[in-house]
Residue frames as qw, qx, qy, qz and C-alpha x, y, z in Angstrom:
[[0.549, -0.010, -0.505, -0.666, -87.48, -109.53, 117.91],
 [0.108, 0.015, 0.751, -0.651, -90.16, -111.10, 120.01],
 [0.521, 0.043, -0.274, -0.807, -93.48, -111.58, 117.96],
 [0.048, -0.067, -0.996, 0.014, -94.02, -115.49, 118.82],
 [0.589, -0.097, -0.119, -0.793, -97.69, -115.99, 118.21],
 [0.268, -0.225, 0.800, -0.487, -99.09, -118.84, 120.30],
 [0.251, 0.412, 0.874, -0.064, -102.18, -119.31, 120.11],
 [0.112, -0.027, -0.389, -0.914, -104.49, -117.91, 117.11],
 [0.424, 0.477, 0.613, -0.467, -107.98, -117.00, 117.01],
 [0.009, 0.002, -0.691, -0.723, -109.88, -117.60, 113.81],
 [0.503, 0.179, -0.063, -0.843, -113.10, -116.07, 112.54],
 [0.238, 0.094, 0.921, 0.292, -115.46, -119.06, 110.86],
 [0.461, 0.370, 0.076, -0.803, -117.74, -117.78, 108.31],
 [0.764, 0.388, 0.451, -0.249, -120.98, -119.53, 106.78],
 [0.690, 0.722, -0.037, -0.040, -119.34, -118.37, 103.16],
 [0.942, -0.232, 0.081, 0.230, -115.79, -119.45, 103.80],
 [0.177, 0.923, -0.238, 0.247, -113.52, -116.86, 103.19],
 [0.608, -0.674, 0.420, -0.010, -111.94, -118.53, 106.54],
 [0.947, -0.120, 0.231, 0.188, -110.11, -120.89, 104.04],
 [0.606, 0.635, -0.135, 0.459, -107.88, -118.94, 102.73],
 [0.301, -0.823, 0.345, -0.336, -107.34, -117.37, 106.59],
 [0.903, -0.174, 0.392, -0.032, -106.52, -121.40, 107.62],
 [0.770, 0.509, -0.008, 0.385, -104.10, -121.82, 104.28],
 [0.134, 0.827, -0.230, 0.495, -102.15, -118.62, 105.86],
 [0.576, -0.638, 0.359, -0.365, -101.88, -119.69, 109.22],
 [0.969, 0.000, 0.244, 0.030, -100.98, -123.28, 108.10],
 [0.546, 0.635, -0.352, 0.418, -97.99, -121.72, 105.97],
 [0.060, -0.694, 0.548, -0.463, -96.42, -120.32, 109.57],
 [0.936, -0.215, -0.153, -0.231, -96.95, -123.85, 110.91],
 [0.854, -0.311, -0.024, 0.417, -93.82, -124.78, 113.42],
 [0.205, 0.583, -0.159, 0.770, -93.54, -121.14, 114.13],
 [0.246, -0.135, 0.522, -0.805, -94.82, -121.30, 117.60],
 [0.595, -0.198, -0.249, -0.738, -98.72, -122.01, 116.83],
 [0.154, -0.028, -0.984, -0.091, -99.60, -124.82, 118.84],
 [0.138, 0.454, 0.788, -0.393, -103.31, -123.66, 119.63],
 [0.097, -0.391, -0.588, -0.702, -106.40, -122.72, 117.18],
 [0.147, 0.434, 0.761, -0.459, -109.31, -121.09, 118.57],
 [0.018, 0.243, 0.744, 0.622, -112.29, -120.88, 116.47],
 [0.223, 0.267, 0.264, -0.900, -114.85, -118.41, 116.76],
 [0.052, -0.207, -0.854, -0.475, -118.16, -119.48, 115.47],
 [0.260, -0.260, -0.031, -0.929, -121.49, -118.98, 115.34],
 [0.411, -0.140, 0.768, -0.471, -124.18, -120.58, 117.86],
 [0.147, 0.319, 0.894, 0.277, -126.20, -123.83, 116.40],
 [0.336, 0.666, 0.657, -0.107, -129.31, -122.10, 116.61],
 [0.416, 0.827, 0.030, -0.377, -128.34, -119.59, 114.19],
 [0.010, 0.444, -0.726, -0.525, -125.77, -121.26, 112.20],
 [0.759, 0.218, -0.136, -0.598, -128.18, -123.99, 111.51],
 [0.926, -0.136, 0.335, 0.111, -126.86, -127.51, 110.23],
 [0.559, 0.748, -0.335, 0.124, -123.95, -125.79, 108.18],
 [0.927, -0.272, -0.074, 0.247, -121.67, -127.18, 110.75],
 [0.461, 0.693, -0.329, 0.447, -118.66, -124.28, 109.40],
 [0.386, -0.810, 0.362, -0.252, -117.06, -124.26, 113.11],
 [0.839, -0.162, 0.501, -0.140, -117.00, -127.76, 113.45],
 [0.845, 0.481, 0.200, 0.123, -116.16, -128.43, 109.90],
 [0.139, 0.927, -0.143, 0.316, -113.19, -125.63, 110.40],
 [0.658, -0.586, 0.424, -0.210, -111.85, -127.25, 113.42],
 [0.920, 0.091, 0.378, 0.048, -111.60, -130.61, 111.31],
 [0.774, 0.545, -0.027, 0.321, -109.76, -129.03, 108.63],
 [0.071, -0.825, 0.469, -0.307, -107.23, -127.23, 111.09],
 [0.585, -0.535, 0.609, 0.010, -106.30, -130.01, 112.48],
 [0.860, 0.237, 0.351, 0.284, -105.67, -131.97, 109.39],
 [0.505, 0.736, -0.201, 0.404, -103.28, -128.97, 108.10],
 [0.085, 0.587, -0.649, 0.476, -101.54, -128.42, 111.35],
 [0.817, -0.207, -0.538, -0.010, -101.53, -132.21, 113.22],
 [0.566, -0.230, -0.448, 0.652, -100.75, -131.90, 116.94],
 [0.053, -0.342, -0.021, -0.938, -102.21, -128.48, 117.19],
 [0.052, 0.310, 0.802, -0.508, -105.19, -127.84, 119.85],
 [0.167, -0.373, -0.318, -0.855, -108.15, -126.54, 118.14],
 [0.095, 0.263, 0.497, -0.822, -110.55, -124.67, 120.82],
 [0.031, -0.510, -0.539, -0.670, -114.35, -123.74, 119.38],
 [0.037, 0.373, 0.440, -0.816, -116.18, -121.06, 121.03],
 [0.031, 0.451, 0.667, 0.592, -119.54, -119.83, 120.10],
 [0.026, 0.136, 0.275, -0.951, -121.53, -116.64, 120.17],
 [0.195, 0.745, 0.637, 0.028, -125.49, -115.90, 119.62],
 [0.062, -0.852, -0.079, 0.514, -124.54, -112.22, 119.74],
 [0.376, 0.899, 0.008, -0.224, -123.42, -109.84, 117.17],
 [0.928, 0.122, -0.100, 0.337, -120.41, -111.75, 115.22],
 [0.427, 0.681, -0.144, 0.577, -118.28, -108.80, 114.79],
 [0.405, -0.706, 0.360, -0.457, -118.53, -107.48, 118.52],
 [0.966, -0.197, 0.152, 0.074, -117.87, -112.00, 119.63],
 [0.769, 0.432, -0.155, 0.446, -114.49, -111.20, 117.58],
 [0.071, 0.747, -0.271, 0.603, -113.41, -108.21, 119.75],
 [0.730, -0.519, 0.104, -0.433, -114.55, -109.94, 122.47],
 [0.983, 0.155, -0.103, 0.005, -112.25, -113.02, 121.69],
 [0.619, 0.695, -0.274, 0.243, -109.55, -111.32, 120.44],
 [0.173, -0.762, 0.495, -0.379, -107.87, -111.10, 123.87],
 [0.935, -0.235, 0.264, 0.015, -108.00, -114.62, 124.70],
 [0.909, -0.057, 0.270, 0.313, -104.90, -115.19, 122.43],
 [0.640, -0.311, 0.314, 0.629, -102.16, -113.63, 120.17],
 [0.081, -0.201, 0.481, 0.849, -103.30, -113.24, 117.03],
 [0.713, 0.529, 0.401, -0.224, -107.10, -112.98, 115.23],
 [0.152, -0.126, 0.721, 0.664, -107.04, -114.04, 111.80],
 [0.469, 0.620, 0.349, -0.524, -110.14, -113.01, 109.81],
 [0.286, 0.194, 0.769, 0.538, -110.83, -113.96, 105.95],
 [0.277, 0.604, 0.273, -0.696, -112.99, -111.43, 104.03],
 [0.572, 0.398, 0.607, 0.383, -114.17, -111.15, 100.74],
 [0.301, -0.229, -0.010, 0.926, -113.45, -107.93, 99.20],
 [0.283, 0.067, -0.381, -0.878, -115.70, -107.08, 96.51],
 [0.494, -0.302, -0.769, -0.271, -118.67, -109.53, 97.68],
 [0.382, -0.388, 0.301, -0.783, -121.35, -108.41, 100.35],
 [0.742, -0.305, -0.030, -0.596, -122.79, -111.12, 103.31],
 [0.616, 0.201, -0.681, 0.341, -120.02, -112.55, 104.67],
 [0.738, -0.516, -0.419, 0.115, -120.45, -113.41, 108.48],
 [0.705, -0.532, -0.039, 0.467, -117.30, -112.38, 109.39],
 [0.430, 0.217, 0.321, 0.816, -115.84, -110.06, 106.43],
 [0.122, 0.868, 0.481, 0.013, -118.81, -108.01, 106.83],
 [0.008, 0.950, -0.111, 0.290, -116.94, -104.91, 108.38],
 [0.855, -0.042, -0.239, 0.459, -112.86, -106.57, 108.95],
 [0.389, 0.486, -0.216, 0.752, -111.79, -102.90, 109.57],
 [0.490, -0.610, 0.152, -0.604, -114.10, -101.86, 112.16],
 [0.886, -0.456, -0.056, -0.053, -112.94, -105.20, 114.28],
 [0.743, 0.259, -0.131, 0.602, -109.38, -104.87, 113.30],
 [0.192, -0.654, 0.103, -0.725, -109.64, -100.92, 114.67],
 [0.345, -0.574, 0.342, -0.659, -110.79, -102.79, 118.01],
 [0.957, 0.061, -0.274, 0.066, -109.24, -105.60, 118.52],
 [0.572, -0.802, 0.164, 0.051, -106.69, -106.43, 121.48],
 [0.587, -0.317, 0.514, 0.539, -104.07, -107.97, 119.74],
 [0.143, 0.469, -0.439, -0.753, -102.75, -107.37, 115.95],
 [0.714, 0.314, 0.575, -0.249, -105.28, -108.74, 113.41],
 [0.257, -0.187, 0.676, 0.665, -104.53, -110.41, 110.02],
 [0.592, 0.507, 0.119, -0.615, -107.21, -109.34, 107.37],
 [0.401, -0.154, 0.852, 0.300, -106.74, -112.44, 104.75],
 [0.584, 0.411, 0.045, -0.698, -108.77, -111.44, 101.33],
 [0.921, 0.222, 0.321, -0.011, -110.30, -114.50, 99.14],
 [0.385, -0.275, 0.579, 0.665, -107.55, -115.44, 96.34],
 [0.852, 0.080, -0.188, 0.482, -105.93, -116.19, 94.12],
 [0.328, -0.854, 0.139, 0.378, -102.97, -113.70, 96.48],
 [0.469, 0.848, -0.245, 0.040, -100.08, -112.34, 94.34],
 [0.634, 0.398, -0.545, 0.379, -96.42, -113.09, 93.94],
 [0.686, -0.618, -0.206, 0.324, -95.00, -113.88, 97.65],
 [0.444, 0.655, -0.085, 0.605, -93.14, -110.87, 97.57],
 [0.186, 0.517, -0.363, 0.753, -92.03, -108.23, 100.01],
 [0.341, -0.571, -0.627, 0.406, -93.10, -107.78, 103.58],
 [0.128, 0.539, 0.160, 0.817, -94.07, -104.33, 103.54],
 [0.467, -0.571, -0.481, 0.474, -94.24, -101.70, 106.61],
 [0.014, 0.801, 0.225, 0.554, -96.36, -98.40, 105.89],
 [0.336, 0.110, -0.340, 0.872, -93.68, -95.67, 107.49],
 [0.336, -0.799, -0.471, -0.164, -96.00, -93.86, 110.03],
 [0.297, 0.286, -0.452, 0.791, -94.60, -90.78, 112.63],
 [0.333, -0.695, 0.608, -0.194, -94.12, -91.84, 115.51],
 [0.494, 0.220, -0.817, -0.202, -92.94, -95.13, 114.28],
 [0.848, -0.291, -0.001, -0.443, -94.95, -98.06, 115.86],
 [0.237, -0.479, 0.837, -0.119, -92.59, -100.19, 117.71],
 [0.596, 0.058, 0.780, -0.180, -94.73, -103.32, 117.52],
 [0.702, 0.659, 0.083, -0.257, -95.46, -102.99, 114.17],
 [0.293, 0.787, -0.542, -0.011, -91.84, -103.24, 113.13],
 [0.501, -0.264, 0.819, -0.088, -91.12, -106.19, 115.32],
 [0.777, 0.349, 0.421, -0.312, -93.93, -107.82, 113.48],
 [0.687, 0.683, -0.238, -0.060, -92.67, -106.82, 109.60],
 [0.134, 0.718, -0.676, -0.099, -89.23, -107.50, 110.66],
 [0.660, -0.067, 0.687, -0.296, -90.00, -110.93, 112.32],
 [0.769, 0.558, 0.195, -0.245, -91.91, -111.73, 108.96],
 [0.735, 0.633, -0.220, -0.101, -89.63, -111.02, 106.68],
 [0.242, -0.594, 0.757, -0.129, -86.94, -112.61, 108.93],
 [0.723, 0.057, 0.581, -0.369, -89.27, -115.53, 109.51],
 [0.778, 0.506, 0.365, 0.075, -89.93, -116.25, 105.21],
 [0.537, -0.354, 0.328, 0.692, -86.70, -114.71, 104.00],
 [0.289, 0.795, 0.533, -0.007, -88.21, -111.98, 102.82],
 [0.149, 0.240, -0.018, 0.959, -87.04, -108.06, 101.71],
 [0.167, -0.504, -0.507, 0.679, -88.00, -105.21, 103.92],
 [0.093, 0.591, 0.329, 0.731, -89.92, -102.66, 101.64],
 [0.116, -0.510, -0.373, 0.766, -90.40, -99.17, 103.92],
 [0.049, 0.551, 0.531, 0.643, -93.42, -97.71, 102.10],
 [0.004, -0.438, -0.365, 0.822, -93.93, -94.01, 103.24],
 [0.117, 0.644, 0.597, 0.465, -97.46, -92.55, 101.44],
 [0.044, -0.492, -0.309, 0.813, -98.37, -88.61, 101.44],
 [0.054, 0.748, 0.598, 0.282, -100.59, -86.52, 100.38],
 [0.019, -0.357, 0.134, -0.924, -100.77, -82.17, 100.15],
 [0.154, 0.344, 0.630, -0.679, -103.05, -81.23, 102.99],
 [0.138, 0.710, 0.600, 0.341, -106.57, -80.14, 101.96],
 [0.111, 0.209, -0.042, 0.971, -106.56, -76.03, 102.30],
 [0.242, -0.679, -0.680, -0.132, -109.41, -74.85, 104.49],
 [0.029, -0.821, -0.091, -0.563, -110.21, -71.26, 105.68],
 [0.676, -0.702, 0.073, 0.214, -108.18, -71.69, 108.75],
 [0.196, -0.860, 0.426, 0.202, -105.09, -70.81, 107.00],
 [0.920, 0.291, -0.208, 0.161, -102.07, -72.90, 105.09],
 [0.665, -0.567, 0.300, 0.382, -99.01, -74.22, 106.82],
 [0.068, -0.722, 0.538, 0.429, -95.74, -73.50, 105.26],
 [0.007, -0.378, 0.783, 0.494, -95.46, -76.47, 103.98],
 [0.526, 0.676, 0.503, -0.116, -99.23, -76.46, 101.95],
 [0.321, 0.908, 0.073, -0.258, -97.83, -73.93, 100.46],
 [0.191, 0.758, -0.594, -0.188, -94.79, -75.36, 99.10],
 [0.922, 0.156, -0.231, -0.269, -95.13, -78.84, 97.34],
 [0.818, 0.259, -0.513, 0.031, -91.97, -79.26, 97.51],
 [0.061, 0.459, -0.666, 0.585, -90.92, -78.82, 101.04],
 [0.795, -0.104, 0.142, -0.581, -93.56, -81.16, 101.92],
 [0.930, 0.291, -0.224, 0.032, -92.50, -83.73, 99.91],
 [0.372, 0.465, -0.654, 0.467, -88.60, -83.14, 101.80],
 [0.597, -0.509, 0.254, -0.566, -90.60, -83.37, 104.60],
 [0.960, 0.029, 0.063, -0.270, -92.00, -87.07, 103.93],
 [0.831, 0.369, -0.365, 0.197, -88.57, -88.28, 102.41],
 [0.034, -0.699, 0.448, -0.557, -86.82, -87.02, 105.37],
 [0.764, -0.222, 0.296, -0.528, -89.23, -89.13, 107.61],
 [0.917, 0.331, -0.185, -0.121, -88.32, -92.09, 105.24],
 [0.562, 0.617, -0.423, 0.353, -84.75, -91.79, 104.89],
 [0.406, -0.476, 0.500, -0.599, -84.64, -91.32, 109.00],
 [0.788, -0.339, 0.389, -0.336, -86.44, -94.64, 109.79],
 [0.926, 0.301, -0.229, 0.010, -84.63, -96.74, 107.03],
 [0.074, 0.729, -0.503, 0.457, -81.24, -95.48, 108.64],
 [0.518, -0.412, 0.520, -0.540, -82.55, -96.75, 112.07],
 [0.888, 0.038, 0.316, -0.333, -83.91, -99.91, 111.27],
 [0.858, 0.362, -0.356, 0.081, -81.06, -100.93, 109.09],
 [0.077, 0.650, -0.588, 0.475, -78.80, -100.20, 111.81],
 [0.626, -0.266, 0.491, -0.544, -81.02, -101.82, 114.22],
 [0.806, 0.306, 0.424, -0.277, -81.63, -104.81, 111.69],
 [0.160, -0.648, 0.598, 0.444, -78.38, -105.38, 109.96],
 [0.221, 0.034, 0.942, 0.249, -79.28, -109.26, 108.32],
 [0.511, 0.664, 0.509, -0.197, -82.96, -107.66, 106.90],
 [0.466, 0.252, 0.511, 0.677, -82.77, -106.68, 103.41],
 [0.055, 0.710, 0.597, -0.369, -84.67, -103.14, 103.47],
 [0.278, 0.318, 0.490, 0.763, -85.80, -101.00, 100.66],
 [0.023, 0.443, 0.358, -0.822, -87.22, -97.52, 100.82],
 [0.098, 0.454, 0.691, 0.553, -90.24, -96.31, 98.91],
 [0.224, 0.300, -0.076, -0.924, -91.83, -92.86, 98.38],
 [0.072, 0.431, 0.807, 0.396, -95.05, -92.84, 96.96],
 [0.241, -0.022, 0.008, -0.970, -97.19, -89.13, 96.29],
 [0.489, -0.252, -0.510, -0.661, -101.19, -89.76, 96.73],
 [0.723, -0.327, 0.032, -0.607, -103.91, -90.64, 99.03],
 [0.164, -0.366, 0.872, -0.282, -102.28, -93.01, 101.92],
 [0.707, 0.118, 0.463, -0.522, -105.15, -95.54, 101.60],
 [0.802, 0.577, -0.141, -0.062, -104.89, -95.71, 97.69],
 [0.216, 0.870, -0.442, 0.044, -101.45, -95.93, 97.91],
 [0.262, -0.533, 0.804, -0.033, -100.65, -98.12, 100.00],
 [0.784, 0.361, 0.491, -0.116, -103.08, -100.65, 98.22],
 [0.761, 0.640, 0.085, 0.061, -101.65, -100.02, 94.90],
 [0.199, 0.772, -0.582, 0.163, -98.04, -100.31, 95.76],
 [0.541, -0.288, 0.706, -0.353, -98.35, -103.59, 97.83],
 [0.848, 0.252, -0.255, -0.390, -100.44, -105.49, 94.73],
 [0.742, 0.375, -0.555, 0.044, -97.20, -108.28, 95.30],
 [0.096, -0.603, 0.562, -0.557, -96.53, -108.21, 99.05],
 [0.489, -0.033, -0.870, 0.059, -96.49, -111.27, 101.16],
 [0.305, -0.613, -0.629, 0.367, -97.70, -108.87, 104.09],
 [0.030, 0.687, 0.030, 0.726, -98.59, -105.63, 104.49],
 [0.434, -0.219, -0.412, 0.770, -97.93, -104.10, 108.00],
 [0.029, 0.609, 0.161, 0.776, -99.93, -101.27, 109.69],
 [0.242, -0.148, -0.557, 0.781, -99.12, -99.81, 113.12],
 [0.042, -0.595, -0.621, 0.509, -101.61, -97.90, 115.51],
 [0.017, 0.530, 0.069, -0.845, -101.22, -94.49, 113.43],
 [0.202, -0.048, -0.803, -0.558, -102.34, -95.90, 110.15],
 [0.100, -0.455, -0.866, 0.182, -105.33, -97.36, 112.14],
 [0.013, -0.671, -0.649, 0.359, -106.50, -94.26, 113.73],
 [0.162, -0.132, 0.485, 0.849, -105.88, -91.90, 110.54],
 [0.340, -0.018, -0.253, -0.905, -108.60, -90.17, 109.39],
 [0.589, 0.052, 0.052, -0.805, -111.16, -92.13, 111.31],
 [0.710, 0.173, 0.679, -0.063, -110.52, -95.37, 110.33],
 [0.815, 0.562, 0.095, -0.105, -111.47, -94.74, 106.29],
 [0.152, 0.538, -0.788, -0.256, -107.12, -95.28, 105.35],
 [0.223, -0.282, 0.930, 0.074, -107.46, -98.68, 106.55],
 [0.695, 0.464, 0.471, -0.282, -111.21, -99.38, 105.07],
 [0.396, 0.762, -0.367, -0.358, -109.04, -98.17, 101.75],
 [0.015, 0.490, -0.861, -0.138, -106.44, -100.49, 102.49],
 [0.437, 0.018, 0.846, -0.306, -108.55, -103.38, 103.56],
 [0.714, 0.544, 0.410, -0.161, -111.07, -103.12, 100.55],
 [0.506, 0.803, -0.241, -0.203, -108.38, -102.66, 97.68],
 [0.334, -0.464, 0.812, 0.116, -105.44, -105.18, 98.62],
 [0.881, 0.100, -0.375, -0.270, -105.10, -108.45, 97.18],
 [0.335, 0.282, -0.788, 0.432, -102.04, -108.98, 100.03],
 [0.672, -0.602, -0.359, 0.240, -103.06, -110.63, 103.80],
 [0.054, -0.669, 0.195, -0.716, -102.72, -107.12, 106.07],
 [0.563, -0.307, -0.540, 0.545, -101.57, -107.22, 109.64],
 [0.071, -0.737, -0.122, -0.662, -103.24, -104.69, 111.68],
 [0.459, -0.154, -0.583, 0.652, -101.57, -103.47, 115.05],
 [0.310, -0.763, -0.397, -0.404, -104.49, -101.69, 116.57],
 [0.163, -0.728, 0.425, -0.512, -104.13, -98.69, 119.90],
 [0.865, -0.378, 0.047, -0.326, -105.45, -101.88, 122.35],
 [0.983, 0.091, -0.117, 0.106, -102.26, -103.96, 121.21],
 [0.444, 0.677, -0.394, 0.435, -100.10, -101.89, 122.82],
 [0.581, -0.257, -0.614, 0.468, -98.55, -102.46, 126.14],
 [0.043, 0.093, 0.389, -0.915, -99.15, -98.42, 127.39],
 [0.431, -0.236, -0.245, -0.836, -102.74, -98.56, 125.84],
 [0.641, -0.312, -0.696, 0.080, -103.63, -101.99, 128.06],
 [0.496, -0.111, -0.662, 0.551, -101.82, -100.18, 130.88],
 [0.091, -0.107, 0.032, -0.990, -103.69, -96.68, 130.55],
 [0.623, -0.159, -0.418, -0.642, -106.91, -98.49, 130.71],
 [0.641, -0.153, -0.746, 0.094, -106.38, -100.67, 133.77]]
């Protein structure tokens, strides 16, 4: 385990969502963090709200001795976040779920999708019970995703919850696979897949507490409504690029947990395929 997060970049939006992203980040405080950088927006369109500046001030009064960094864009906020994200470890981003004209919440999946490093999606409170760490079973299992959950729940002495979601295929005029056509060899399929990485990872991860979980229905819905209590949710590269992007817009607009997303960019072969 190897996750050490350095230096964080943080979103600042006119409608503050960011304080609940700045409450999160301030929990993991003398885990590593010892630099803030603060994305904002440029004076002549932020105006005299001051939210960078006023952000800055309150990061350094929750984590004293910390560097806080401000950077500012005139350009499009969401594209200044992608653009950022590589300067440092981790983005953290605050969003409001059910509430439209947030700066930075606007569209947390589409920057989280392309973003260099793993991004935490932090939705307004009040957040549920600190509960599990949770790490949505994907095949091929995302190495870096696991570091992360395990880290976590290493990190806040947490249980491991392995949460595998499926769903029957949809049937379309190209034919059914064997197992469309047989519910339940599908379903052995999925538990198989489960039962396989819990194996591994307890083996690999003797001192983590780690619980398996099945769950039938639309991977998106699912994993949002099995998480309602989770201290993190976890989602590797295949979760990301799943149907397009719309799981994680599911996941991202139905949580009430802070989601870690380990986008394709945040791997070490996708950096290297691209250089």
């Amino acid at each position: 385990m190897d996750e050490r997060w350095t230096t964080v970049t943080l979103a600042a939006d006119a409608l503050k969502p960011h304080d609940e992203s700045l409450r999160w980040i301030a929990a993991r405080a003398g885990t590593g963090i010892d630099r803030v950088r603060i994305i904002g927006l440029d004076p002549a369109l932020e105006g005299r709200a001051h939210v960078a500046d006023d952000l800055a001030e309150s990061v350094r009064t929750a984590m004293p001795g910390t560097t806080v960094e401000i950077r500012r864009h005139a350009g499009p906020f969401a594209a200044a976040l992608v653009e950022e994200s590589d300067g440092g470890d981790l983005l953290v981003i605050g969003t409001f779920r059910s509430r439209r004209g947030s700066t930075a919440g606007a569209d947390p999946a589409r920057v989280a999708e392309r973003a260099a490093v793993p991004t935490v999606i932090v939705p307004e409170g009040p957040h549920p019970i600190d509960g599990d760490v949770v790490l949505a079973v994907e095949e091929p299992i995302d190495e870096r995703a696991v570091t992360i959950a395990v880290d976590e729940a290493v990190r806040r002495n947490r249980r491991l919850t392995l949460l595998r979601a499926w769903e029957m295929p949809v049937l379309t005029r190209t034919g059914l696979t064997d197992f469309a056509e047989d519910p339940l060899r599908w379903r052995t399929r999925n538990a198989g897949l489960l039962q396989r990485v819990t194996n591994e990872l307890t083996a690999r991860f003797p001192a983590v507490r780690i619980r398996p979980l099945l769950v039938e229905g639309h991977p998106g819905h699912a994993i949002a409504s099995h998480t309602r209590r989770a201290s993190l949710v976890v989602l590797g590269r295949g979760h990301v690029r799943a149907l397009s992007g719309s799981l994680l817009h599911d996941v991202l607009r139905e949580t009430a947990s802070p989601v870690c997303v380990v986008p394709p960019a945040a791997h070490t072969d996708a950096r290297a395929a691209t250089a």
